[in-house]
LOKOLDREN-159537 format. One record per residue (C-alpha): residue number from 1; residue in three letters; x, y, z. Coordinates in nm, 2 decimals. Example, Ala and Ser with C-alpha at 12.3 -4.5 7.8 and 13.67 -1.06 7.14 Angstrom:
REM residues 2
NODE 1 Ala 1.23 -0.45 0.78
NODE 2 Ser 1.37 -0.11 0.71
***
This chain:
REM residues 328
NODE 1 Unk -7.74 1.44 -5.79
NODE 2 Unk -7.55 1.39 -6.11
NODE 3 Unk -7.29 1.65 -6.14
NODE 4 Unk -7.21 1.83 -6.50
NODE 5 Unk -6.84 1.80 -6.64
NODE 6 Unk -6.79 2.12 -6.58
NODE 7 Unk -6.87 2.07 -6.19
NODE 8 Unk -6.64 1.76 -6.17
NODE 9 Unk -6.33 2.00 -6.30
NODE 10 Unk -6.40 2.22 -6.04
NODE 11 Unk -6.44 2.04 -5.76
NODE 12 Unk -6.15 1.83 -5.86
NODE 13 Unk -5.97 2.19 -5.86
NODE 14 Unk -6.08 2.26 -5.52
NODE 15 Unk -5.98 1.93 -5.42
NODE 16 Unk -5.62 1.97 -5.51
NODE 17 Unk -5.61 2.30 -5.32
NODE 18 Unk -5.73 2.12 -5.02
NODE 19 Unk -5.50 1.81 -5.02
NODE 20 Unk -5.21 2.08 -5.09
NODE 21 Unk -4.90 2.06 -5.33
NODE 22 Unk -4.71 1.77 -5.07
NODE 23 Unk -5.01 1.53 -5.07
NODE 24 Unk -5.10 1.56 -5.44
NODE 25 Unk -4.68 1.56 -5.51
NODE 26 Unk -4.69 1.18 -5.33
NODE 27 Unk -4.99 1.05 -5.50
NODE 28 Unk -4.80 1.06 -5.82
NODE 29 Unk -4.47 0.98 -5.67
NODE 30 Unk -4.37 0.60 -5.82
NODE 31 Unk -4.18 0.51 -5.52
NODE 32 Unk -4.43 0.62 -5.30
NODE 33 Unk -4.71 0.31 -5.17
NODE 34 Unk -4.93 0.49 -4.94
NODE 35 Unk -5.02 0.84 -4.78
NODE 36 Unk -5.18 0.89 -4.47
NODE 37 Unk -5.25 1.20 -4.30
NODE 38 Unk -5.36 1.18 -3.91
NODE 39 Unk -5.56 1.39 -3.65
NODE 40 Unk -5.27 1.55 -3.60
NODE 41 Unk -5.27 1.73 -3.99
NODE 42 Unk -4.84 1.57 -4.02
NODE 43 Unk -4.83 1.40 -4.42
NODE 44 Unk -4.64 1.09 -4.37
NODE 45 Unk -4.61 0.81 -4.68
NODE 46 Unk -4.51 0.48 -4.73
NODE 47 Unk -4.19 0.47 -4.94
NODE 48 Unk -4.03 0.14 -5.14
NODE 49 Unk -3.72 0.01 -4.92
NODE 50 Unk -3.76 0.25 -4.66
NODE 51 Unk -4.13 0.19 -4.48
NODE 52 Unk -4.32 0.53 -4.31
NODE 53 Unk -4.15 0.86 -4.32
NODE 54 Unk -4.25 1.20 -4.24
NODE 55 Unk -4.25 1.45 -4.52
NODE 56 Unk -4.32 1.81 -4.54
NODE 57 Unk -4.69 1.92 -4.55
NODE 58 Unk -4.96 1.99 -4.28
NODE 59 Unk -5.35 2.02 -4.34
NODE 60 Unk -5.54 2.14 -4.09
NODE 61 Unk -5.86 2.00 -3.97
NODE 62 Unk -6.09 2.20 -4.19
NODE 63 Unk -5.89 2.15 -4.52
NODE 64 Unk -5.91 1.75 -4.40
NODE 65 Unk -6.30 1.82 -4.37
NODE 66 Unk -6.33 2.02 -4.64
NODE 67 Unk -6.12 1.75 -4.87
NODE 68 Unk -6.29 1.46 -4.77
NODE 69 Unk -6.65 1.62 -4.81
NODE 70 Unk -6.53 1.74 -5.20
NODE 71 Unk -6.41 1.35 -5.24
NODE 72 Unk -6.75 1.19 -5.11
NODE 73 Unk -6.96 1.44 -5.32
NODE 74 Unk -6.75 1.35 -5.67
NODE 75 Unk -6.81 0.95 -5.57
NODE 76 Unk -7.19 1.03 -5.48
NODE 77 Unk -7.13 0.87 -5.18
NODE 78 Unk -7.31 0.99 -4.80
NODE 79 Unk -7.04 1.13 -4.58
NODE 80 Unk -7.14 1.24 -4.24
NODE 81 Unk -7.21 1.13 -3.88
NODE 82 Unk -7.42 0.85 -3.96
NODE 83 Unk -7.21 0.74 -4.21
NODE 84 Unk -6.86 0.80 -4.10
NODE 85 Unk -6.70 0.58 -4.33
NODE 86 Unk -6.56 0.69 -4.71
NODE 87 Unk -6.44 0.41 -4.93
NODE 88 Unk -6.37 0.43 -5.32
NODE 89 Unk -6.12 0.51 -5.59
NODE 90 Unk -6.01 0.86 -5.47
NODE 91 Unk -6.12 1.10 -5.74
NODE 92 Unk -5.80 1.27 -5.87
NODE 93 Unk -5.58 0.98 -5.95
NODE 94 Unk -5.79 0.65 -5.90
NODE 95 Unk -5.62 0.54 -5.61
NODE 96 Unk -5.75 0.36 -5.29
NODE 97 Unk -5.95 0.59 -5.06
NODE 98 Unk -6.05 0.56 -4.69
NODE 99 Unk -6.11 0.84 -4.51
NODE 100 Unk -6.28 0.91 -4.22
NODE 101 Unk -6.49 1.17 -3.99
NODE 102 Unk -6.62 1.17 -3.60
NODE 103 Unk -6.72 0.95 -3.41
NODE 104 Unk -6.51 0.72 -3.63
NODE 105 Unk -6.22 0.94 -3.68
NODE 106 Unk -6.11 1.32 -3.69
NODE 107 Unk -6.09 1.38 -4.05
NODE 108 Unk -5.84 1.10 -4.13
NODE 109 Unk -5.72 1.03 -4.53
NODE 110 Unk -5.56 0.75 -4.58
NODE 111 Unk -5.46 0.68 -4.98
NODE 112 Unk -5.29 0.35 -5.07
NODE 113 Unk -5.17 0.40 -5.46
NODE 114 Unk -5.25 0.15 -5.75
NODE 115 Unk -4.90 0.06 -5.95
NODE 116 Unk -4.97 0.19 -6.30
NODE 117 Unk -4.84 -0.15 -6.44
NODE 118 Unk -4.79 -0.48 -6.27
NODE 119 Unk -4.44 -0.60 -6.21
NODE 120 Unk -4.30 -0.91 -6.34
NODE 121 Unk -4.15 -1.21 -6.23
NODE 122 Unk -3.85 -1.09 -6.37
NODE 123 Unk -3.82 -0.76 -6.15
NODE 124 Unk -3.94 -1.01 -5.86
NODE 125 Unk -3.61 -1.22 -5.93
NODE 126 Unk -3.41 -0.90 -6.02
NODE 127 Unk -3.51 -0.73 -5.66
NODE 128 Unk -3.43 -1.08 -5.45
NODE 129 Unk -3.74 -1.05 -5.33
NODE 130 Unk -3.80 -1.43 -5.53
NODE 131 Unk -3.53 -1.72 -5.63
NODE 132 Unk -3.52 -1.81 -5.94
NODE 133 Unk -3.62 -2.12 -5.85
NODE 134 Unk -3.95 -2.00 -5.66
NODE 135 Unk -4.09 -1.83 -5.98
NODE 136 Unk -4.00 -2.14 -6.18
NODE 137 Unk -4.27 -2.32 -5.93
NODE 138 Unk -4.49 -2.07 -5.92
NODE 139 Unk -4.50 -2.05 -6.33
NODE 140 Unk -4.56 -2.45 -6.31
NODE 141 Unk -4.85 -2.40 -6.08
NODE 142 Unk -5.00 -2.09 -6.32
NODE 143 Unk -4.91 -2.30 -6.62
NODE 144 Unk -5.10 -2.59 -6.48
NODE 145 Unk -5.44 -2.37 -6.39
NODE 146 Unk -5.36 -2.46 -5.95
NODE 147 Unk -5.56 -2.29 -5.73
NODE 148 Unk -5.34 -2.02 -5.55
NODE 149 Unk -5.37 -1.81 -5.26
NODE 150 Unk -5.12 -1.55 -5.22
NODE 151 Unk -5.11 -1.46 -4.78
NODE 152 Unk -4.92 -1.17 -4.62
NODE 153 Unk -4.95 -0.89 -4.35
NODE 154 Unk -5.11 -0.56 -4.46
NODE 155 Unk -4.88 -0.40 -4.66
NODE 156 Unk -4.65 -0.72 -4.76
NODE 157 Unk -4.73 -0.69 -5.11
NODE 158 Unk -4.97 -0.99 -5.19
NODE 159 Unk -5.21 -0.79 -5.42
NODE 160 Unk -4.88 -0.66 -5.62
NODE 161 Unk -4.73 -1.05 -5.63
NODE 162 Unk -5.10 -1.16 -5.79
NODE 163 Unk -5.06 -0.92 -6.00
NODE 164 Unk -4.71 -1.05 -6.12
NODE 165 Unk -4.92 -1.35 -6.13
NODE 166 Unk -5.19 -1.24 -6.36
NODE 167 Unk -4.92 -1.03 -6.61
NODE 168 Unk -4.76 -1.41 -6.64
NODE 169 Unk -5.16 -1.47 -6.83
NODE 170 Unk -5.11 -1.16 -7.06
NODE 171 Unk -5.06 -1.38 -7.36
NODE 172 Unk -5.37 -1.63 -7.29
NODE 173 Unk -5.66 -1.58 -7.47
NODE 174 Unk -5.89 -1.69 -7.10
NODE 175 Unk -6.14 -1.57 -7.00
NODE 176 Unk -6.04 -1.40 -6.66
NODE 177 Unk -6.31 -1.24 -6.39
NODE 178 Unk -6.12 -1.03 -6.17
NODE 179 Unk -6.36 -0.91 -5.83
NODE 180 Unk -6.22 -0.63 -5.61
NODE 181 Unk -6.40 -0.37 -5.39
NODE 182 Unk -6.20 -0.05 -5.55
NODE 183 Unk -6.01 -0.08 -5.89
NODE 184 Unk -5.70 -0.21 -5.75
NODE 185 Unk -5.52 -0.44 -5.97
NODE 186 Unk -5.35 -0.39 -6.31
NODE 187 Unk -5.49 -0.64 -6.52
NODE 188 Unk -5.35 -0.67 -6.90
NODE 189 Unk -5.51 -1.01 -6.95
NODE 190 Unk -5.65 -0.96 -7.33
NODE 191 Unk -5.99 -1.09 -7.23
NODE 192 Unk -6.11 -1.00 -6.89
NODE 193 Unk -6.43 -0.90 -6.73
NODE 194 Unk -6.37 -0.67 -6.38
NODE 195 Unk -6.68 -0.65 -6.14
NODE 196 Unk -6.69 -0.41 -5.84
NODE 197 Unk -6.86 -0.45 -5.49
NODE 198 Unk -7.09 -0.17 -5.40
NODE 199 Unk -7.30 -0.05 -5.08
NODE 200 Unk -7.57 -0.27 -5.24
NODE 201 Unk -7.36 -0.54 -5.42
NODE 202 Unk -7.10 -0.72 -5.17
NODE 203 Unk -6.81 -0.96 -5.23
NODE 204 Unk -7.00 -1.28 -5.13
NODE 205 Unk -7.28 -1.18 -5.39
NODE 206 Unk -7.02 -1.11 -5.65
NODE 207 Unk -6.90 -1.42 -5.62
NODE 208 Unk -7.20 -1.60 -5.60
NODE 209 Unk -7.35 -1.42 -5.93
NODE 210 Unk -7.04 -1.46 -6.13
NODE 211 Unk -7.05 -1.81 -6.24
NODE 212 Unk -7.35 -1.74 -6.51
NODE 213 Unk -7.03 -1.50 -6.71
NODE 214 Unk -6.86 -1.86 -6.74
NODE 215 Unk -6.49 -1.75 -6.62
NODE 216 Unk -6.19 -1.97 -6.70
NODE 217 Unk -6.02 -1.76 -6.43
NODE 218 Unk -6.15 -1.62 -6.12
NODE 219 Unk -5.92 -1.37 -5.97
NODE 220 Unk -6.04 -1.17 -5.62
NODE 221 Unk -5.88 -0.91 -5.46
NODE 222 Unk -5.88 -1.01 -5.14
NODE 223 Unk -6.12 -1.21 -4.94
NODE 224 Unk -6.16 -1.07 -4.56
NODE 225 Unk -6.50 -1.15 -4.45
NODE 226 Unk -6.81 -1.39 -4.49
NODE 227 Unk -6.70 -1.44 -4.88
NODE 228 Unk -6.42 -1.67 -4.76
NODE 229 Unk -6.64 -1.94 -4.78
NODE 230 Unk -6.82 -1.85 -5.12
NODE 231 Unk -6.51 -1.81 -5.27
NODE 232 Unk -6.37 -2.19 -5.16
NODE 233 Unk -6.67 -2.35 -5.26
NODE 234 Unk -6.63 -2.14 -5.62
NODE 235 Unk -6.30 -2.26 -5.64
NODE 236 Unk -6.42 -2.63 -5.61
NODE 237 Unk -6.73 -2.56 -5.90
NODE 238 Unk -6.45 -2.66 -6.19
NODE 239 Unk -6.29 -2.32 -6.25
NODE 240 Unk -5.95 -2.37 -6.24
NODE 241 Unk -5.66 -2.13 -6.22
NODE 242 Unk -5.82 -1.91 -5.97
NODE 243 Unk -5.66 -1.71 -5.73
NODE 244 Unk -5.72 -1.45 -5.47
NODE 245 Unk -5.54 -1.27 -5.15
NODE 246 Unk -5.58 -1.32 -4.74
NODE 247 Unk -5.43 -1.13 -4.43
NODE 248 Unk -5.24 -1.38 -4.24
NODE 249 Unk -4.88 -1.42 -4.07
NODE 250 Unk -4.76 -1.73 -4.24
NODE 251 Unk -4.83 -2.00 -4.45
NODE 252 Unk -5.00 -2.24 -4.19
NODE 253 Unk -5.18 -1.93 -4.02
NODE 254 Unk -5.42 -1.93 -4.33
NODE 255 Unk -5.59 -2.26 -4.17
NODE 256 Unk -5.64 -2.00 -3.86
NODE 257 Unk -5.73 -1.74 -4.02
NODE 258 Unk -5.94 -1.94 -4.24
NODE 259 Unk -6.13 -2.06 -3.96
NODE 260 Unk -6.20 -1.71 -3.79
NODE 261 Unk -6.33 -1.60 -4.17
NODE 262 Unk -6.56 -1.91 -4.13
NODE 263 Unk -6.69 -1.88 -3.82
NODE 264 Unk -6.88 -1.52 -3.96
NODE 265 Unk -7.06 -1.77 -4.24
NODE 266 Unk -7.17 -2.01 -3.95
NODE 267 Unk -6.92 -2.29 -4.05
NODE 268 Unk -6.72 -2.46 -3.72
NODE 269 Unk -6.32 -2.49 -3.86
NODE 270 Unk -6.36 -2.81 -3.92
NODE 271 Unk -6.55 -2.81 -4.21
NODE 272 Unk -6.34 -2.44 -4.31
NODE 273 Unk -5.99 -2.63 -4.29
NODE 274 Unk -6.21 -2.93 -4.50
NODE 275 Unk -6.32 -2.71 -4.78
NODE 276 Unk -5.97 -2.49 -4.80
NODE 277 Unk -5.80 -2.83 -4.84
NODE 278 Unk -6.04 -2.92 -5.11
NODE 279 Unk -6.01 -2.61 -5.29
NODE 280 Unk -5.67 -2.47 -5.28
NODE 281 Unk -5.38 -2.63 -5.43
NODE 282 Unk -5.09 -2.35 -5.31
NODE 283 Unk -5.02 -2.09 -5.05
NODE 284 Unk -4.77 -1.86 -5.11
NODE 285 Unk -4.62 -1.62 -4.84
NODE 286 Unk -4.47 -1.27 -4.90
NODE 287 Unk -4.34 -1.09 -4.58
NODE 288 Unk -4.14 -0.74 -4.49
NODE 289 Unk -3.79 -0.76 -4.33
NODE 290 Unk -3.69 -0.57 -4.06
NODE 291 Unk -3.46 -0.40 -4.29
NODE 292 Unk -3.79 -0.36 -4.53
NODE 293 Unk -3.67 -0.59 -4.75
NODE 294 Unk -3.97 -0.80 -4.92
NODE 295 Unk -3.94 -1.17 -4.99
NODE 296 Unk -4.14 -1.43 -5.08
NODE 297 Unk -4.03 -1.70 -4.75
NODE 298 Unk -4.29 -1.96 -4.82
NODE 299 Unk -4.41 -2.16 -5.15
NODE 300 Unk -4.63 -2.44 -5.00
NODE 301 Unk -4.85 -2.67 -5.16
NODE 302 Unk -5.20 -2.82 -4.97
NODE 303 Unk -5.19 -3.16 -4.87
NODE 304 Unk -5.52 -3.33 -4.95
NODE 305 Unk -5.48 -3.69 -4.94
NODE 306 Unk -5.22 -3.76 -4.69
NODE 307 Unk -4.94 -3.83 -4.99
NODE 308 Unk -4.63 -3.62 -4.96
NODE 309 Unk -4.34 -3.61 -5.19
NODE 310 Unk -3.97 -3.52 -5.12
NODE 311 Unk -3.89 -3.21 -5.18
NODE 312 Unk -4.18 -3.03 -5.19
NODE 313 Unk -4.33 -2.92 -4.86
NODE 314 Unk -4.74 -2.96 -4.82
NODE 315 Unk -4.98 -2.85 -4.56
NODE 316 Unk -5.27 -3.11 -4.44
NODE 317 Unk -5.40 -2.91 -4.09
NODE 318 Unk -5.36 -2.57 -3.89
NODE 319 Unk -5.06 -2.54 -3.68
NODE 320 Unk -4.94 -2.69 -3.55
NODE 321 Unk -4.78 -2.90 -3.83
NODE 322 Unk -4.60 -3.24 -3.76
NODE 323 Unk -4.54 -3.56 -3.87
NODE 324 Unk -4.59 -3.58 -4.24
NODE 325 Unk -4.76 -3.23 -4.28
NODE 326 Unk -4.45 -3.17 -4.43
NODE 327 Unk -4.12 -3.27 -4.60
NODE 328 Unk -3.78 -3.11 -4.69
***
């Protein structure tokens, strides 16, 4: 059912009552990340240099319903038993939106906010969270079209870092395809195409279909499933430059991770580790401190041909690395 404009501003207005003054407060808070609000009805968000806290605001079960059901009808989406699962740009602000209702969960929101602009380098360097020196090598590697996949834990900031990345590109003229499953990432590349998985369209199609736009770029959000192997083989098809994210605790744990990813397209990790050599050229790792400080602890180029050159550190296997995997 399409709704009139005039149904959309009053939904939306309903919607804000429901979600309450706290929640709605944080989603337009800058130094706020994420918001989640449990079973239990307690508002607690994800704050720059300081990780979870607990901040006023409560919403009971039925406002959680009540909120959730308002959300799913704005994004025409089914919300119910059978379908337990609500995923999309959360209507009020844009941001990311999972939320769920029984048997999955009891009425769960969980909102993870979009940066209205990407950071640079330069605020990378200025925060320490980068040397000077690792943004020089990282530049290089943009400069010179590697392929790059940026690996951290949930919530390390990889999607943020790629797009530090991609404002680097804001002055090319290329052609860049960004994929993502929600509108995620800030991209102020001048000429740029963004495509969208749907509940009929998935990330693995996506990538398939777009090599008939004829990228110079391909940039994906983040690759967690069977598309791990489409997106390896598209970054061996000639398009150069690309670059995308993947959960993982280090630098060498992308081979394992890699191979788990694999093993949902059929392929043994073997041939994974084969075709991740082959098509990436750099893995770079951001992780949180204890103290929640951010830092980018690993720039590590892939080893393909068994050559290794001092002062640069290369990976040729999954952990664990020896031998001449790598040199200081």
């Amino acid at each position: 059912m399409i709704l009139t404009s005039k149904q959309v501003t009053e939904l939306k207005e309903q919607l804000r009552e429901y979600l309450g003054e706290a929640v709605c407060a944080a989603l337009v808070d800058p130094t706020v990340m994420e918001v989640k609000v449990g079973e239990d009805g307690i508002l607690h968000v994800e704050q720059q240099g300081k990780g979870w806290v607990k901040i006023g605001g409560y919403l009971s079960e039925a406002r959680r319903r009540l909120a959730l059901n308002i959300s799913a009808r704005l994004l025409n989406k089914t919300f119910n038993a059978q379908h337990s699962k609500l995923s999309g740009d959360e209507p009020l602000y844009g941001h990311r939106l999972q939320g769920f209702c029984p048997p999955t969960g009891n009425y769960t929101i969980h909102i993870r906010r979009h940066a209205p602009t990407n950071f640079t380098f330069a605020d990378y360097i200025a925060s320490g969270i980068m040397t000077p020196w690792q943004v020089a090598t990282l530049c290089e590697h943009i400069t010179k079209r590697s392929n790059i996949l940026f690996a951290g834990a949930t919530g390390s900031g990889k999607t943020a870092l790629m797009g530090a990345a991609i404002a680097f590109l804001v002055e090319s003229n290329e052609h860049g395809v960004l994929l993502e499953d929600t509108k995620e990432i800030h991209c102020e590349m001048p000429n740029f195409t963004r495509f969208l998985t749907s509940d009929d369209v998935t990330m693995e199609d996506l990538v398939k279909d777009v090599m008939r736009v004829k990228p110079s770029r391909i940039i994906i959000g983040e690759t967690r499933g069977r598309e791990f192997i489409a997106v390896q083989e598209a970054f061996m098809t000639g398009h150069r430059g690309c670059m995308t994210t993947l959960h993982a605790d280090s630098a060498e744990a992308t081979f394992t991770r890699g191979a788990v990813l694999g093993r949902k397209a059929g392929l043994p990790p073997e041939e994974t580790w084969a075709l991740m050599r082959e098509a990436l050229d750099v893995i770079v790792y951001i992780e949180v401190l204890p103290n929640k400080q951010r830092i980018v602890s690993q720039i590590k180029e892939v080893k393909k041909d068994g050559v290794t050159r001092k002062g640069e550190r290369w990976l040729s296997q999954p952990e664990p690395l020896q031998g001449e995997a790598f040199t200081q």
